[in-house]
VMD Tcl script that draws the C-alpha trace (Angstrom):
set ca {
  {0.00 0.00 0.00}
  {1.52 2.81 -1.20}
  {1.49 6.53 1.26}
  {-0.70 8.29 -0.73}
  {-3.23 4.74 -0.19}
  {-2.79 5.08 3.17}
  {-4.08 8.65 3.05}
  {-6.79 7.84 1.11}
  {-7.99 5.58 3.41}
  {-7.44 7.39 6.53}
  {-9.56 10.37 5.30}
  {-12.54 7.59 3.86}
  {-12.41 6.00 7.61}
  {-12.63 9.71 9.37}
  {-15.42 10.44 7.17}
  {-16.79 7.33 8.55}
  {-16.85 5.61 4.59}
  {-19.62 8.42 3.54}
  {-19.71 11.30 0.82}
  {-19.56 14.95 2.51}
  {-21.39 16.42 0.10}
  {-24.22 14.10 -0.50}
  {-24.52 11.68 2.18}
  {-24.08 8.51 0.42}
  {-22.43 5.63 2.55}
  {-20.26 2.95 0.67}
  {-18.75 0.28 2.46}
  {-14.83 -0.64 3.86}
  {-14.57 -3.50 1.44}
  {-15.05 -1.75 -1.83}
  {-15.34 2.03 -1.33}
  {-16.07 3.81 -4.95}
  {-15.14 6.77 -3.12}
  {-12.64 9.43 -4.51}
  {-11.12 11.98 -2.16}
  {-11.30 15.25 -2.94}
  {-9.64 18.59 -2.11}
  {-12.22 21.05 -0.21}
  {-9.94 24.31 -1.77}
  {-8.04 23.23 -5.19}
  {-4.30 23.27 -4.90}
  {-4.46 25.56 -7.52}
  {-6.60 28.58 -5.36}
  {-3.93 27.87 -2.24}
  {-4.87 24.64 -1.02}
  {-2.64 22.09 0.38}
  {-2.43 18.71 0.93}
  {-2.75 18.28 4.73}
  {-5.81 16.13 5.92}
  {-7.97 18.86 6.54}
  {-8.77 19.84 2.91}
  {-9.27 16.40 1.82}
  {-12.81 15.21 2.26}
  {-14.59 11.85 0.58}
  {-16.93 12.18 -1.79}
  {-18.27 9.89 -4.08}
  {-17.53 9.58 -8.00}
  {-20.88 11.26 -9.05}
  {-20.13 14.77 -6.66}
  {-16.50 14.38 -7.47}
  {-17.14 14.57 -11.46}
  {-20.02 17.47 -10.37}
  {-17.59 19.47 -7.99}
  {-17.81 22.67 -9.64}
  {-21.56 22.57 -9.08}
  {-21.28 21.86 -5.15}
  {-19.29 25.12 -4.57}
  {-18.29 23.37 -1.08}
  {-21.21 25.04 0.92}
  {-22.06 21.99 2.56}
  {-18.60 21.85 4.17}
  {-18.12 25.55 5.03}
  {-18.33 26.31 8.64}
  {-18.84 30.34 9.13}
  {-17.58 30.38 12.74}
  {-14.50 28.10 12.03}
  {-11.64 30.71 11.02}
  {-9.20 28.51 9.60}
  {-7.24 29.05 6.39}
  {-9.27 26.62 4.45}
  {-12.58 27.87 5.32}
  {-11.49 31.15 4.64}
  {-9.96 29.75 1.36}
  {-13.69 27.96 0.75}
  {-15.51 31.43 1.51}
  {-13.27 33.54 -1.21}
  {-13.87 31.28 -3.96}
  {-17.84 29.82 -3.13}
}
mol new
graphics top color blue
foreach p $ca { graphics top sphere $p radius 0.5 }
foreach p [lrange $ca 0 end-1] q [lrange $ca 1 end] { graphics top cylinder $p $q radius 0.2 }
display resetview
């Protein structure tokens, strides 16, 4: 299992195997579920835990649609969520 596995799997077992965005749940044996960054890379997101959330294949192909609201948490002032609010 490569590090980047390990990761993966980490962040499906925090989110308790379940999409953030629409609720689906999948199970530990055969998760189709695709982690995704809350803020892109690209607009100053990183790579730490914290802006990787599991979502499933249909959200993850629909991303741009989602505009992360259903992750943003208005009292929580950390750099991602004030990452989230710039570009929602």
């Amino acid at each position: 299992m490569t590090p980047k596995h390990k990761q993966a799997v980490k962040i499906f077992e925090r989110d308790n195997f379940t999409c953030q965005y629409c609720g689906a749940m999948f199970s530990e044996e055969q998760p189709p579920l695709h982690v995704h960054h809350r803020v892109f890379t690209s607009q100053g997101g990183g790579n730490e835990p914290e802006n990787k959330v599991s979502c499933c294949g249909f959200c993850h192909f629909n991303h741009g649609n989602l505009k992360n609201k259903r992750l943003f948490n208005e009292k929580d002032n950390s750099t991602i969520n004030k990452l989230i609010k710039r570009y929602a």
